[in-house]
C-alpha positions as CSV (number, residue, x, y, z in Angstrom):
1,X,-0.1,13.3,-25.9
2,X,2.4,11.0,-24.6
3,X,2.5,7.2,-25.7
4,X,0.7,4.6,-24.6
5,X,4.1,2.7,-22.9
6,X,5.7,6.2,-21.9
7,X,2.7,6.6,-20.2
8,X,3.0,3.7,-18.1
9,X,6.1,3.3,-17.3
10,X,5.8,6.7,-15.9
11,X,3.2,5.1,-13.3
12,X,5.4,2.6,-12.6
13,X,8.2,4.7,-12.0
14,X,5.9,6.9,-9.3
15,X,4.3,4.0,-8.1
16,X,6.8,1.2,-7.1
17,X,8.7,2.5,-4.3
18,X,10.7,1.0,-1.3
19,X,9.2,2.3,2.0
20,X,10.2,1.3,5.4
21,X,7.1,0.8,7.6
22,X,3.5,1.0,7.0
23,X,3.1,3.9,4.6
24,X,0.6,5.9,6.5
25,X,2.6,6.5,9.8
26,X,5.4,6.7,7.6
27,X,3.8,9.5,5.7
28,X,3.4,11.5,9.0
29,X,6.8,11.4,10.4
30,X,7.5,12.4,6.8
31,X,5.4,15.6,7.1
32,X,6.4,15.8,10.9
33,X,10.1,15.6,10.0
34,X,9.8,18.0,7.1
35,X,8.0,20.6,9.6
36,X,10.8,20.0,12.1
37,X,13.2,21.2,10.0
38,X,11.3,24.0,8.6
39,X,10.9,25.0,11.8
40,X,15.0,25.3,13.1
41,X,14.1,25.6,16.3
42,X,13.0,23.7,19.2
43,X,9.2,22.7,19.0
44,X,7.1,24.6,21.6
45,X,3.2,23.6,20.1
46,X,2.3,21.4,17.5
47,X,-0.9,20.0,15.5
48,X,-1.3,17.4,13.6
49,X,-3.9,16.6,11.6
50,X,-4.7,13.2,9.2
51,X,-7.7,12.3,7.3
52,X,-9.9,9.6,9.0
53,X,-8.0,6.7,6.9
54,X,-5.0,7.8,7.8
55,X,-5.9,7.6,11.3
56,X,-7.4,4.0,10.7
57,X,-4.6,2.7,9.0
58,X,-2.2,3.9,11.4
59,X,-3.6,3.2,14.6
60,X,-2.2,0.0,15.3
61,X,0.8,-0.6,13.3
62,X,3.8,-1.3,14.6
63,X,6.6,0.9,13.6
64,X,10.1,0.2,12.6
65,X,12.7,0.5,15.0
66,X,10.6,0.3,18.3
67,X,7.8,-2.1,20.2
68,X,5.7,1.3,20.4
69,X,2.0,1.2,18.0
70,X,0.6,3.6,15.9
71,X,0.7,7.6,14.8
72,X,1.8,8.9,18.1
73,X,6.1,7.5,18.0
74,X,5.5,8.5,14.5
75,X,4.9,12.3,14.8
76,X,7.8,11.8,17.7
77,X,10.2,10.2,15.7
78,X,9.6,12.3,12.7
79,X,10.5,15.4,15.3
80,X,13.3,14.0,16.9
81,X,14.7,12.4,14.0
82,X,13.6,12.0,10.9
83,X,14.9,13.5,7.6
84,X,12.9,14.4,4.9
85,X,14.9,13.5,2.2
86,X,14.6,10.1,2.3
87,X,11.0,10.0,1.6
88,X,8.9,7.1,2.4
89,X,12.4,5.6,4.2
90,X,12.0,8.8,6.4
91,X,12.8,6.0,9.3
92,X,15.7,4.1,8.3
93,X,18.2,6.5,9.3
94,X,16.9,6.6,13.2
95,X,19.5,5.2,15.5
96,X,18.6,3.6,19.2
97,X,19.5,6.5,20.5
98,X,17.2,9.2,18.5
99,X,14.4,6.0,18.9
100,X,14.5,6.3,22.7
101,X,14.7,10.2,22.6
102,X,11.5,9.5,20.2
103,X,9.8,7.8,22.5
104,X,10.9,9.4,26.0
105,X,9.4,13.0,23.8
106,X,6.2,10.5,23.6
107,X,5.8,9.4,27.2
108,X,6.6,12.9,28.3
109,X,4.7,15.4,25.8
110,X,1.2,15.3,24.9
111,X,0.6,14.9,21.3
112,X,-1.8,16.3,19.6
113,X,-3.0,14.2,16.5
114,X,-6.7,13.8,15.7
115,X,-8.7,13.0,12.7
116,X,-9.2,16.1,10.2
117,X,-13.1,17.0,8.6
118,X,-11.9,15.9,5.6
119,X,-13.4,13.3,2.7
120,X,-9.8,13.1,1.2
121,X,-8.7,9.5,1.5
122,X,-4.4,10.9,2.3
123,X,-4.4,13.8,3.8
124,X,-1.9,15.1,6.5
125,X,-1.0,18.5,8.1
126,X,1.5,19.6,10.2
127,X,1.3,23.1,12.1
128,X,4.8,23.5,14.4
129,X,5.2,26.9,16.9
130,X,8.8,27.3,18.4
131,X,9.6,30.6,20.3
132,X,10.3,32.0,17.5
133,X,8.9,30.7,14.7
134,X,6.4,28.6,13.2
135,X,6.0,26.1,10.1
136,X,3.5,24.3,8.4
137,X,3.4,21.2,6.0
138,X,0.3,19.4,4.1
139,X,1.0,16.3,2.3
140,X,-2.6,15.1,-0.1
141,X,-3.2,12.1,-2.2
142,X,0.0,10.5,-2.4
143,X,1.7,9.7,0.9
144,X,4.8,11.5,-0.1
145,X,3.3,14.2,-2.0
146,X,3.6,17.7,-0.7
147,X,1.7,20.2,-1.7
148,X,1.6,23.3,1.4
149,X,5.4,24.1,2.5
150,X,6.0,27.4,4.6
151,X,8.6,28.6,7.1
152,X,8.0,31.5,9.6
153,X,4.9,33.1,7.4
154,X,6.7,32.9,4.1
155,X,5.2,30.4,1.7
156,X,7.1,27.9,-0.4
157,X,4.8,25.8,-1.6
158,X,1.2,25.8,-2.3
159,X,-0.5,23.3,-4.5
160,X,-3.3,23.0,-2.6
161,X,-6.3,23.4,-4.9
162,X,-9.8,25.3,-4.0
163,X,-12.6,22.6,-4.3
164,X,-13.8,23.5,-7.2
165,X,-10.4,23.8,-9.2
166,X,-9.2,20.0,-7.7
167,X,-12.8,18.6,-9.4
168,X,-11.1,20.0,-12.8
169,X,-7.8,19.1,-12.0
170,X,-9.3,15.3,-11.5
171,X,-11.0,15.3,-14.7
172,X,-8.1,16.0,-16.5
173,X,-7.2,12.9,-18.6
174,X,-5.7,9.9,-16.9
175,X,-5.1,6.8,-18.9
176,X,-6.3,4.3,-16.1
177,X,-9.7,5.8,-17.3
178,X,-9.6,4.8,-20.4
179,X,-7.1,2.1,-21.1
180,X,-8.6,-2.0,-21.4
181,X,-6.9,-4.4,-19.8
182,X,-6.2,-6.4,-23.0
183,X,-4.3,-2.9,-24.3
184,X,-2.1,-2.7,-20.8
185,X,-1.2,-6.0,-21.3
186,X,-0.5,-5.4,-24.9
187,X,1.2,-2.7,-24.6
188,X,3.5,-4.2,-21.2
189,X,4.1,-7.0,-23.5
190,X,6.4,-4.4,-25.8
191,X,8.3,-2.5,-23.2
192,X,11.8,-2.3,-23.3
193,X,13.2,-4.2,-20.6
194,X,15.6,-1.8,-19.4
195,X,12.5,0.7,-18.9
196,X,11.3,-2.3,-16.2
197,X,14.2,-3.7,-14.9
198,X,14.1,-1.8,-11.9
199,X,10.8,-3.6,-10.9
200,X,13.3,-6.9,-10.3
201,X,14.6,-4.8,-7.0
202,X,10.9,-6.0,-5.6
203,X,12.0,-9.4,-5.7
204,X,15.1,-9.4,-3.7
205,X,13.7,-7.0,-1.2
206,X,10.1,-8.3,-0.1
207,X,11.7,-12.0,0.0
208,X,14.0,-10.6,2.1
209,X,11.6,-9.2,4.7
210,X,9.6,-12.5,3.8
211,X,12.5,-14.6,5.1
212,X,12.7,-12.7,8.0
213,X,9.2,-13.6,8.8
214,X,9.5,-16.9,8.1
215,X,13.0,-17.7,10.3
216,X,11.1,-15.6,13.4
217,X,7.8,-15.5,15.1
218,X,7.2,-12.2,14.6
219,X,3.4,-10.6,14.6
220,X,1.0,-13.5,14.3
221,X,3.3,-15.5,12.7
222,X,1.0,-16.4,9.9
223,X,3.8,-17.1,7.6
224,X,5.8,-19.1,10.3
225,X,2.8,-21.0,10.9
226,X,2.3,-22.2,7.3
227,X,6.1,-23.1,7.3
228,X,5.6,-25.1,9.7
229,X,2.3,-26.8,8.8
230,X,4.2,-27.6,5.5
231,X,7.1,-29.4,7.4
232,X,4.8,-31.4,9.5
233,X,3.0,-32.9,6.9
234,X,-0.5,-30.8,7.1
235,X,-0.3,-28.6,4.2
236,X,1.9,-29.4,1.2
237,X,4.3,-27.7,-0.7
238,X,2.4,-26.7,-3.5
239,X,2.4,-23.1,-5.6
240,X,-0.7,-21.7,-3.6
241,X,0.6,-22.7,-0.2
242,X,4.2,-21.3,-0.9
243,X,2.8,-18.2,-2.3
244,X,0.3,-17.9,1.0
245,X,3.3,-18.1,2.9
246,X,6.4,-16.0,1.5
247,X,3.3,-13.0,1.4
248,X,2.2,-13.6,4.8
249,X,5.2,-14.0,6.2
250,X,6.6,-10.4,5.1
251,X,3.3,-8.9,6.3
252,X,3.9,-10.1,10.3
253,X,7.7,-8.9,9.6
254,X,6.7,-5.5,8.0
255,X,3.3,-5.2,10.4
256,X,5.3,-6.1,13.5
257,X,7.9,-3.1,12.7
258,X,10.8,-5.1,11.4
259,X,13.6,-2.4,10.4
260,X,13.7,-3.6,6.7
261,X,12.2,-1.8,3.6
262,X,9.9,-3.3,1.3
263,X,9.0,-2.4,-2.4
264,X,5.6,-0.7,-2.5
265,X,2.3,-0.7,-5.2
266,X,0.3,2.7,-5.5
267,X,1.2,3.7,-1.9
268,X,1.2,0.4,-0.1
269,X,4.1,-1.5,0.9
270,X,1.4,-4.5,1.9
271,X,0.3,-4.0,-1.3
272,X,3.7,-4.4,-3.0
273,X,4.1,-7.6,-0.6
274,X,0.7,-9.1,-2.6
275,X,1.3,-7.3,-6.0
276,X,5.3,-9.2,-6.3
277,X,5.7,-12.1,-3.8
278,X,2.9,-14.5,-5.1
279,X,4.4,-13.9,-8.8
280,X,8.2,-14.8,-6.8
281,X,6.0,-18.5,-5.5
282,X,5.3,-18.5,-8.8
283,X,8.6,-18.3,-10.4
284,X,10.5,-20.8,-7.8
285,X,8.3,-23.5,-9.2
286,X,8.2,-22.7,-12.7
287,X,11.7,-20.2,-13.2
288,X,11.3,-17.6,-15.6
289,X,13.7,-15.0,-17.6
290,X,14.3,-11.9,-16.2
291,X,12.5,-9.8,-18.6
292,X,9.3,-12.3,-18.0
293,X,9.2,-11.9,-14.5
294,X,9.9,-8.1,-15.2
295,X,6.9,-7.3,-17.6
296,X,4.5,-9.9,-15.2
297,X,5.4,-7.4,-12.5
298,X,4.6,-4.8,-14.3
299,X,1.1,-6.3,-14.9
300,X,0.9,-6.4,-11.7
301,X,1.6,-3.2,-10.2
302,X,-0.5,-1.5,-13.3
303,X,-3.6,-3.9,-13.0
304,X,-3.0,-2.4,-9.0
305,X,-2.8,0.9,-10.1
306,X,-6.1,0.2,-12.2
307,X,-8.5,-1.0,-9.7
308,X,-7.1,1.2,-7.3
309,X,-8.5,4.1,-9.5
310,X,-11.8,3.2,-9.2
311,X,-12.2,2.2,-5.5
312,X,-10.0,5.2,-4.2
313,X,-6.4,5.0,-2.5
314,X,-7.4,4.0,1.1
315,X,-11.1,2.8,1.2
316,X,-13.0,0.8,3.5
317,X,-12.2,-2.0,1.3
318,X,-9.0,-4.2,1.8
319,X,-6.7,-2.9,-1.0
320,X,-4.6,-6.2,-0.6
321,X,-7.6,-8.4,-1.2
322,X,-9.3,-6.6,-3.9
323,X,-6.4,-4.9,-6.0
324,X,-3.2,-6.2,-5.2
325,X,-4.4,-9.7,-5.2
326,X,-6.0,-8.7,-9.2
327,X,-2.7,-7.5,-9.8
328,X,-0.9,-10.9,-8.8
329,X,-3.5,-13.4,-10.5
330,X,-3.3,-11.3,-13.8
331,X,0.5,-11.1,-13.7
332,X,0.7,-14.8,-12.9
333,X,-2.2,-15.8,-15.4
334,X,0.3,-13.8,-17.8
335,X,3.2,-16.3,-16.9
336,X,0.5,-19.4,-17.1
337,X,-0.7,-18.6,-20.8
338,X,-0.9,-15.2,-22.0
339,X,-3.6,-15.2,-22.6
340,X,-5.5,-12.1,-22.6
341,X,-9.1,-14.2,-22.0
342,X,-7.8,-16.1,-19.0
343,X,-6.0,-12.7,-17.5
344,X,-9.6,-11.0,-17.3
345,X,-11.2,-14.4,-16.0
346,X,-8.5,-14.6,-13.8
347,X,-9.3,-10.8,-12.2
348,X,-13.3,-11.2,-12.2
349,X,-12.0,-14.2,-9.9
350,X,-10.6,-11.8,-7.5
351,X,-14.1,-9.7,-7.8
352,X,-15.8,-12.6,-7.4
353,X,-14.6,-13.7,-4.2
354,X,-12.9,-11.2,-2.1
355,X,-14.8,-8.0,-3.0
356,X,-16.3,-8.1,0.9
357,X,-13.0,-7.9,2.4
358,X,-13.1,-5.1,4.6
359,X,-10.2,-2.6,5.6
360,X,-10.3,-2.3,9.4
361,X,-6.4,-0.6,9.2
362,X,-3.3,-1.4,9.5
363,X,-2.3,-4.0,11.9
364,X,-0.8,-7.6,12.6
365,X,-3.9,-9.4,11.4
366,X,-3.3,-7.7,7.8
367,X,-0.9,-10.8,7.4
368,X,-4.1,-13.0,7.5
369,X,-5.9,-10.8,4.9
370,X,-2.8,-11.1,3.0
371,X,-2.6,-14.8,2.7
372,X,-5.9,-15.1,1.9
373,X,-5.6,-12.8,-0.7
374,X,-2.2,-14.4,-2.1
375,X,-4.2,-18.0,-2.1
376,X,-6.8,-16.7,-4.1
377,X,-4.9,-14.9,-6.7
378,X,-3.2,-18.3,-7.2
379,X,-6.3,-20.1,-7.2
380,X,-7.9,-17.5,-9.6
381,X,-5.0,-18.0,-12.4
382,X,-5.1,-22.0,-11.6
383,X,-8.8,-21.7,-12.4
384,X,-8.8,-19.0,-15.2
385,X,-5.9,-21.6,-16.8
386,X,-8.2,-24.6,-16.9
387,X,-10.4,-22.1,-18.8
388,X,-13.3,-21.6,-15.9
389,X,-14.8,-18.5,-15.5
390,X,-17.4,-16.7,-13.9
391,X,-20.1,-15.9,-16.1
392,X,-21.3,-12.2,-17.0
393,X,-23.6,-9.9,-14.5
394,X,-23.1,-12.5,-11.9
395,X,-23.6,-10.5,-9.2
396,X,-21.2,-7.4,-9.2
397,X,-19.0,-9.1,-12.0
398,X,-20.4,-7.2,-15.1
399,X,-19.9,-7.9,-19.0
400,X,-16.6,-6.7,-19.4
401,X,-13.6,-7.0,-17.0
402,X,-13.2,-3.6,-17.0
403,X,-17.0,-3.2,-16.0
404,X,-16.3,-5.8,-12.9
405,X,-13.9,-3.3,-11.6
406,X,-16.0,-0.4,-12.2
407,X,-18.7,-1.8,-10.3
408,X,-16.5,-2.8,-7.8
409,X,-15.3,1.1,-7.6
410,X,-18.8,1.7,-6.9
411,X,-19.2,-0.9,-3.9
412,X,-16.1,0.7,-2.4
413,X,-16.2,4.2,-3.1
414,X,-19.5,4.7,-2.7
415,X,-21.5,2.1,-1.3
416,X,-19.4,1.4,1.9
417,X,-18.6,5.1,3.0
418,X,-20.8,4.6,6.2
419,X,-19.2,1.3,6.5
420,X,-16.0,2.7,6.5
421,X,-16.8,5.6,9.2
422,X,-18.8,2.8,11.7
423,X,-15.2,0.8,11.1
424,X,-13.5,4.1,12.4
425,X,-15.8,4.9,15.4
426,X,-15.5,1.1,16.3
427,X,-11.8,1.0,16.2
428,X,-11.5,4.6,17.9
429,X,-13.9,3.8,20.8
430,X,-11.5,0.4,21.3
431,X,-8.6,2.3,21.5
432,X,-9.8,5.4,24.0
433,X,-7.7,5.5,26.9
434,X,-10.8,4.3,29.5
């Protein structure tokens, strides 16, 4: 068995990735581009299929490059122009030009993109017929993990596992079932810093898109509001402020289809925006060394990937507010103290308080979810730090930390399934063309 560290650097290295757009219409132009050029020919029928919270999530996004919403400019400019190689950045190659191709082949094609019967939370096919060929592409679990590839009948990939061999496959060990958070942080705390470095690159490029929000009224302006609250005198310039802010104001950039990457957590680029830019507040008041801010980031992102294991990849619960934002208060609480007892306080905060936070997709109000789950991951280390915790089986917070997020896996996995599909319904009878 691989170490312990080995181990999680490995989920860091799959995990933290720069994506350009919201991931889950990003994830079907990927799987339309890659069909596309399977195909090699012009497209003469096409089906597209996503599981229902891909369909949530990417109903109302804005997408990079255009003023068009959602999944349908995404499956056009996947076709038109996207290229597979780049991954998750499948858009930042689009000119103007292949963008209005994109979205004249929207205005003037039906597309046909509906939600599959499927209880996979990522799930995305692709079915293309030219004149004289055909190709088909399925992307599961990860956003850009394929696992069905085939050109003109002949297979090239299949991954996909009968029901019954995936329930195995799951069950197979994975060491965010059995690791505590006081051995994470242990064992983040004795990486080698050139194993982490990378993780810095988060930095520049969320403040970046952050800026961005900040200089321009973009989306809600959430972020540009709290700027400017702060210059007039009605909020001051304190840590939580500063980090509600910087996060916010990336979100309206990045949910209002800014052209400009941002480093993702565990499939999320909003979740990389909460998981790093409340830790940046956090370092422009109180500057840290590289390798510090490198090995908090790290706490982040892994305390991320941790509750995210238990209350699934997309769920009907706000990943932002009840994972990321855990990430951010344990990575800063690590910066505060180190203190392993204050980092779990800290995170049964975050279970405390935002647990109800629903996920009603992606969109331009995720920037106000996002500043109130940047606030609170502050206000959870500032608390924590003054050694104030909530106490055991207070409601869903359990005995342990790493019971708190188990139960809280429960509530979102399991408990709020209906709640999840009644957020669907009421979001696709909204958006029916009357």
């Amino acid at each position: 068995m691989r170490n312990v560290k080995e181990q999680l650097v490995n989920i860091l290295n799959a995990e933290v990735k720069p994506a350009l757009g919201c991931t889950e219409p990003v994830a079907v132009a990927l799987a339309c581009a890659k069909a596309k050029e399977l195909l090699g020919e012009e497209i003469v029928n096409h089906s597209v299929l996503v599981s229902p919270n891909v369909y949530k999530n990417g109903m109302c996004v804005g997408i990079p490059g255009t003023e068009r919403l959602g999944l349908k400019i995404s499956v056009a400019l996947g076709f038109v122009g996207g290229h597979s190689e780049n991954g998750l950045r499948v858009l930042e190659t689009l000119t103007p030009e292949e963008v209005k191709l994109a979205e004249e082949y929207m205005d003037n094609t039906p597309i046909d993109i509906s939600p599959a019967n499927t209880k996979e939370k990522v799930y995305i096919e692709v079915s293309l017929q030219g004149a004289t060929r055909t190709s088909k592409v399925a992307i599961r679990t990860k956003h850009d993990n394929f696992v069905y590839l085939e050109a003109n009948g002949e297979v090239l990939l299949d991954e996909e596992q009968p029901e019954e061999v995936a329930i195995t496959v799951e069950n197979e060990e994975n060491i965010l079932d059995t690791i505590t958070i006081k051995e994470l942080v242990e064992n983040v705390e004795a990486l080698d810093f050139n194993d982490i470095e990378f993780l810095l690159e988060g930095i520049a490029m969320n403040e970046e898109i952050a800026n961005y929000g900040l200089n321009h009224k973009v989306g809600i302006g959430v972020g540009y509001g709290i700027k400017k609250s702060m210059e007039e005198g009605l909020l001051g310039d304190d840590l939580l402020n500063n980090a509600m802010m910087i996060t916010a104001a990336a979100s309206d950039a990045r949910m209002a289809g800014i052209k400009m990457p941002v480093m993702s957590s565990n499939g999320s680029g909003n979740h990389g925006i909460t998981a790093i830019l409340p830790i940046v507040a956090y370092n422009k008041k109180f500057p840290q060394t590289d390798e510090k801010l490198a090995k908090a980031l790290a706490i982040s992102h892994l305390v991320t990937a941790y509750v995210k294991n238990y209350t699934g990849r997309l769920s009907a619960v706000c990943g932002c507010g009840v994972a990321a934002s855990t990430g951010a208060t344990a990575g800063i609480t690590w910066l505060m103290s180190g203190d392993i007892k204050k980092i779990e306080g800290a995170m049964e905060h975050i279970v405390a308080s935002l647990s109800g936070m629903i996920c009603d997709g992606a969109k331009s109000g995720c920037a106000v979810k996002l500043a109130s789950a940047a606030s609170t991951a502050v206000q959870s280390a500032i608390i924590a730090n003054q050694n104030c915790f909530v106490p055991s089986k207070n409601g869903i917070v359990g005995s342990s930390v790493e019971e708190s997020i188990q139960n809280l896996g429960r509530v979102s996995d399991k408990g709020m399934t209906i709640t999840d599909e009644v957020i669907i319904n009421v979001m696709d009878d909204m958006n029916k063309v009357k």
